[in-house]
C-alpha positions, 0 to 999 in steps of 0.5 A, a space after each residue: 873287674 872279675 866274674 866268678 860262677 862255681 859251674 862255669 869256666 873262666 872268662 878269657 883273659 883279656 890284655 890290658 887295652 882289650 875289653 873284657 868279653 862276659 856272656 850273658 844268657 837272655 832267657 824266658 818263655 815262649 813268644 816273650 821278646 828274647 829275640 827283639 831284645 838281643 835285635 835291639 841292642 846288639 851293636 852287630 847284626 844279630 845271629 838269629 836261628 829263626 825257622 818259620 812256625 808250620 802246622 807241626 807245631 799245632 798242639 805244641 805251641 800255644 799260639 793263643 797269646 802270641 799272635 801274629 807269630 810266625 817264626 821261632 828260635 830253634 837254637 839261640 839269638 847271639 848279639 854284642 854290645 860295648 858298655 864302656 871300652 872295658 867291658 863287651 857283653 855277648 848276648 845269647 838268646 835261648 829258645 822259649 819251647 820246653 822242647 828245646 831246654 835241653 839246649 839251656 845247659 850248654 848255652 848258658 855255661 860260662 855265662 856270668 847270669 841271665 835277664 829272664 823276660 817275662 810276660 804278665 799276661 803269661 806268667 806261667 810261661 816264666 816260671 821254667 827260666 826262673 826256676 832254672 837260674 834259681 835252682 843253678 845258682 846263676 845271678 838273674 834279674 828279672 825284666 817284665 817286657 811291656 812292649 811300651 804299654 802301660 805296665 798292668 802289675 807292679 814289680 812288687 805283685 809281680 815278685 810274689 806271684 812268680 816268688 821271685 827272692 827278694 835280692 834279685 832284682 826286677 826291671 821293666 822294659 821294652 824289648 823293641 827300645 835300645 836304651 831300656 834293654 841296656 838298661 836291663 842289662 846293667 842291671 844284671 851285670 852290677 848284680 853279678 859283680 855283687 854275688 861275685 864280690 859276696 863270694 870271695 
C-alpha cells in the first residue's frame, strides 16, 4: 500500500511486520467538532492544545453558533487509530480560527489528505478548509458532522452550495461516535489510494 502527494515527503518505510503510519489532517471551521472527532477515535489519549476562551477573543470568535463553548485548539488535536494490523493512521486536528491557518501548511505536509468537517448551520465557516485542500491538490473528503440530529440538507444540496467536485466524496457523521468517525476516515483513505493510483 503506498501514498503519493507531489508536496509532501515520503511516508517512513515500514518493515515487513510493522504498520504503515499515514497522516491524516482533520480539518474545518471554528467550533465544528475537530477536536471530538480525534477524542472519539483515537486508540490513545489525545494530544489536545486546548486553551480556555477569555474576553480577548470577543469580536474575534463568533461565539453565536458555538454555544457553550469554552476553550479552543491554539495549535493542533493528535491522536491514533489501527485500521487492520497493516495500517496506523495518525490524526492531526487543526485549529478552526483564521487566525491561526498559518498553522495549516506545516501541519498538513506529509499528510496523504484530510476530512474536512463541516457544519450545515455554518457553511460559510467551511469554505476556507475546502478551498485550501482543493487549491493544493490534497485528496479530501467531506464529513458534514450532525452531532446525532437528524441530518437538515442533504449530501447533494450540500455539495452544490459549498461547490464541492463532484469526485469527492461526502459523508455524514457524528464527531462524538467512534464507529462513524472511522468510518469518515476509510473513506478518506480508500480515496487517497484511488488519486494516488490514478497518478502513477
Amino acid at each position: 500500500m503506498a501514498f503519493r502527494h507531489s508536496e509532501a515527503p515520503a511516508q517512513p518505510a515500514a518493515s515487513a511486520d510493522a504498520p504503515m503510519p499515514v497522516k491524516i489532517i482533520v480539518a474545518g471551521g471554528f467550533g465544528v467538532g475537530k477536536t471530538t472527532f480525534v477524542g472519539s477515535v483515537s486508540e490513545i489519549a489525545p494530544l489536545t492544545t486546548e486553551a480556555a476562551m477569555t474576553s480577548h477573543s470577543e469580536g474575534i470568535d463568533d461565539l453565536s453558533k458555538a454555544t457553550g463553548k469554552t476553550s479552543t485548539t491554539v495549535a493542533m488535536d493528535f491522536g491514533r487509530i489501527s485500521l487492520g494490523t497493516d495500517l496506523v493512521l495518525y490524526l492531526f486536528g487543526t485549529p478552526g480560527q483564521p487566525r491561526f491557518h498559518f498553522m495549516w501548511d506545516d501541519l498538513v505536509r506529509g499528510a496523504i489528505g484530510a476530512v474536512v468537517l463541516v457544519d450545515s448551520n455554518r457553511l460559510e465557516d467551511s469554505f476556507p478548509a475546502v478551498d485550501y485542500f482543493e487549491g493544493r491538490d490534497v485528496p479530501f473528503v467531506v464529513a458534514h458532522n450532525i452531532f446525532g440530529a437528524e441530518p437538515s440538507h442533504s449530501l447533494d444540496e450540500l455539495r452544490e452550495a459549498l461547490a464541492v467536485p463532484e469526485d469527492v466524496p461526502m459523508t455524514t457523521c457524528d464527531a462524538r461516535d467512534r464507529n462513524s468517525t472511522k468510518v469518515a476516515l476509510i473513506e478518506l483513505v480508500q480515496h487517497a489510494l484511488v488519486r494516488a493510483s490514478a497518478s502513477t
